[in-house]
N, C-alpha and C positions, 0 to 999 in steps of 0.2 A: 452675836454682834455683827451687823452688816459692819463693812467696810468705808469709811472715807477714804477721798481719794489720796492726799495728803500725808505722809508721814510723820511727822509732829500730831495729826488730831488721830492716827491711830494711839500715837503714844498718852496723849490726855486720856484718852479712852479709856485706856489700858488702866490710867491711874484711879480713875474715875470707878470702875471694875472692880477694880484692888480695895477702894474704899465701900462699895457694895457688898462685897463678901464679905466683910469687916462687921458691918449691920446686919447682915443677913448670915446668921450660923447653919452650915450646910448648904449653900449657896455653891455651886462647880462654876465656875466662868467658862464659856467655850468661844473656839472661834477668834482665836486672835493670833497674830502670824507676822512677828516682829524679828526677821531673821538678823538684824545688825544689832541686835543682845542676845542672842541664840533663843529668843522665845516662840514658843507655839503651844500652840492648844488648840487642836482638834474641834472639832466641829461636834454637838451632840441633840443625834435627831430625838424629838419628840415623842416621846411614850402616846399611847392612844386617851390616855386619860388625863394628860396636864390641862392645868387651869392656868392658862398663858393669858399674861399681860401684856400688851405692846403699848410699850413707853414710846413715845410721839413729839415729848418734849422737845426741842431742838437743843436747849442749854441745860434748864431747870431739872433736876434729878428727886424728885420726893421721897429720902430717905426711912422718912420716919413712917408716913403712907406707906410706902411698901414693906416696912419691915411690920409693919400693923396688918396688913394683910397675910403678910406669909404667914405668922404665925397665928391667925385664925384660920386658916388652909385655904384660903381665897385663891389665892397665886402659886403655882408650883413651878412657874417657868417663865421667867421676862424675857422678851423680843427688846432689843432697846436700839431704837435707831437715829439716837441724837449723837450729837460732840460731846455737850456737856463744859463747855468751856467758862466754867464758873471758879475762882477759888474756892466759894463753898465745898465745891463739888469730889476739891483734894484730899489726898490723907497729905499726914506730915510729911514737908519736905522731906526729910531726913529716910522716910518710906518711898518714895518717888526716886530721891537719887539712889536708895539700893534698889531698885527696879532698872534700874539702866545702865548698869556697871560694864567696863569693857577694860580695854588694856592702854593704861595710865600714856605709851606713847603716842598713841592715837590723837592727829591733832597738831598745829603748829603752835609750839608759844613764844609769849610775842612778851617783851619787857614791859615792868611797871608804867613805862613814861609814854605806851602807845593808848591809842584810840580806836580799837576794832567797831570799824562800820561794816555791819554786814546790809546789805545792796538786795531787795525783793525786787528785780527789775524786769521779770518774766513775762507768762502769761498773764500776769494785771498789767502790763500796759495797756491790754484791749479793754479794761474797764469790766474786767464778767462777772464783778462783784464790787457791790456799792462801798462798802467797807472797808475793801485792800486797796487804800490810797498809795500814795508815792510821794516819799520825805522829800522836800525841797531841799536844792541842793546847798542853797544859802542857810537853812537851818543845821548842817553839819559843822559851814562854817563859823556860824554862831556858838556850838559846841567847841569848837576849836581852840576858839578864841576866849573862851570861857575859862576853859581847863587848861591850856598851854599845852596839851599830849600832842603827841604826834599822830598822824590819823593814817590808818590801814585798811584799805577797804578786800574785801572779799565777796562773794556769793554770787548772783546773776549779770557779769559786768559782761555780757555779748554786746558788742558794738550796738550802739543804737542815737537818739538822740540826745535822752537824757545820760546815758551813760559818756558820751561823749563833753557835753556841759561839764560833767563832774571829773571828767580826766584835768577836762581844760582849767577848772578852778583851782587844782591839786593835784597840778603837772610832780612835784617830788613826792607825791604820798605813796605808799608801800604797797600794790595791787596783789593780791593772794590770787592763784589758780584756785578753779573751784574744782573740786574734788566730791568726792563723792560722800553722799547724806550722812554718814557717820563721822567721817573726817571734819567735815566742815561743820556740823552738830557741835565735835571734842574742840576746834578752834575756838567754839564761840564759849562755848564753857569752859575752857581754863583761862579766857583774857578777865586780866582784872579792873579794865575800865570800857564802856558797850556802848553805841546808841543803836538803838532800837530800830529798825524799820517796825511797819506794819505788817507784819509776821508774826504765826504762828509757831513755827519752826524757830525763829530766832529768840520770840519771847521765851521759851521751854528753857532754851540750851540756857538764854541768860539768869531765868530764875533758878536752875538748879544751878548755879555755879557758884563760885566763891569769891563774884568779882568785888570792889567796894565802890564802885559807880557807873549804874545803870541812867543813862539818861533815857527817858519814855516820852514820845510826842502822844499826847492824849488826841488822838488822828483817826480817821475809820473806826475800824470796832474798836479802837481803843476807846474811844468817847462814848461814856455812856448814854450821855443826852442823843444821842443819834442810834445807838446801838444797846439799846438797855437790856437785852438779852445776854449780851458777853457781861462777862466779869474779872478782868485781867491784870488788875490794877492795883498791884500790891502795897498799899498807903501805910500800910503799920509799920513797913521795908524802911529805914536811914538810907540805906544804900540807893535808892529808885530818886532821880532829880524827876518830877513832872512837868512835864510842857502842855499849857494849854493852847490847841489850834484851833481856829475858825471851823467853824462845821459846813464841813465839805465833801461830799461824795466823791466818788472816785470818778475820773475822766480819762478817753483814752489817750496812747500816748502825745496825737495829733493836737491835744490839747492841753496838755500837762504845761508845757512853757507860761501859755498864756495865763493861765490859773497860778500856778505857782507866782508868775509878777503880782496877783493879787492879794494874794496871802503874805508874801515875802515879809518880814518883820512883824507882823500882827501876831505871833504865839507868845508864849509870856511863861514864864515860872509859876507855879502853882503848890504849894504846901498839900501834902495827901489829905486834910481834914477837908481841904474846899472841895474833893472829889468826893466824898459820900453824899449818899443818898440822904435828901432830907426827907423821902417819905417811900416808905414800903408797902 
């Protein structure tokens, strides 16, 4: 398995993997190096005679295909260098969360009556992917006011301009140090009420968790119609409120203000059935 750069689509990966072996009886996984669950697995060079695959898909994983091939001996070794970021793609949760287990204190937690916003405010402020938009900061507010919690924000809060807006909107709100990938991983999965950026990393922690409201901005790869290759969007979930946003690429930070006054109140609540696909 090549590497993403990301820590969250190694861990998809991994789960993604975990369900391939699953299809695939006798199946080794190699190549995966997940030190903040004590996981690794070595690397395993090529015998002279495999009949190697290389999976190219970016999302798409063809289960049934490959398990159709291995055992006519077609295939005795997959290269696989997609993400894989499909629900399809998972085993049961229930297999996922014990794929990631660690020590129960790991993690701040935060009372029933807060609002964990975790903040993607990084490297996508330069826009280096059309996808990894930037939640308005008026859209938290909206969540706010929705729910009556109190809101906590955490994760990429470096001085900047949007991060500044968002101080100034929610001068008393509870600012977490960000901590390191694991820590702030277990913050986001033990809180029992989320909104979402558009993150990878934050989607993971909030789906394995045990919270009972995920709010989701159907935003960047969230949105299928723009990004039909992701599949992130867990509709069968009670617990998931969906937002639908206006379809909008990502911009950089120089321009996020201005775009954001465009957007500003035009997302809307959406029932999980209006998000299916009507045609496959």
């Amino acid at each position: 398995m090549a590497s993403p750069t990301h820590y969250a689509n190694l861990m998809i990966r991994h789960m993604v993997a975990t369900k391939l072996a699953d299809y695939l009886p006798g199946l080794t996984v190699s190549n995966i190096s997940l030190p903040y669950w004590n996981i690794h697995v070595p690397s395993l060079l090529p015998r002279a005679d495999e009949r190697i695959c290389d999976l190219m898909a970016e999302q798409h994983v063809p289960f049934e295909q490959l398990r159709h091939l291995s055992e006519a001996g077609a295939v005795t070794r997959i290269h696989w260098h997609g993400y894989g970021q499909r629900l399809e793609n998972f085993p049961a949760k229930s297999v996922c969360d014990a794929l990631f287990q660690t020590d129960d204190r790991i993690g701040v937690e935060l009372s029933d009556d807060c609002l964990l916003c975790p903040i993607r405010a990084g490297e996508i402020l330069d826009a280096i992917h059309p996808g990894y938009t930037i939640v308005p900061v008026e859209f938290y507010e909206d969540i706010v006011e929705r729910t009556g919690f109190s809101p906590v924000f955490m994760g990429q809060l470096a001085d900047n301009e949007f991060v500044r807006r968002l101080r100034s909107r929610f001068p008393k709100a509870r600012y977490l140090p960000q901590n390191d990938a694991l820590e702030d991983f277990q913050t986001i999965r033990k809180a029992r009420n989320i909104v979402l950026p558009v993150s990878t990393f934050a989607w993971l922690a909030a789906w394995l968790s045990n919270a009972a409201y995920i709010a989701l901005p159907v935003f960047g790869i969230f949105n299928p119609r723009l990004f039909a290759l992701h599949d992130l969007l867990p509709i069968g979930e009670d617990r998931y409120q969906f937002f639908q946003f206006p379809e909008r690429h990502a911009v950089p930070l120089s321009e996020l203000e201005e775009t954001h006054k465009l957007i500003k109140g035009k997302w809307h609540q959406v029932r999980g059935c209006e998000l299916a696909p009507t045609t496959l």
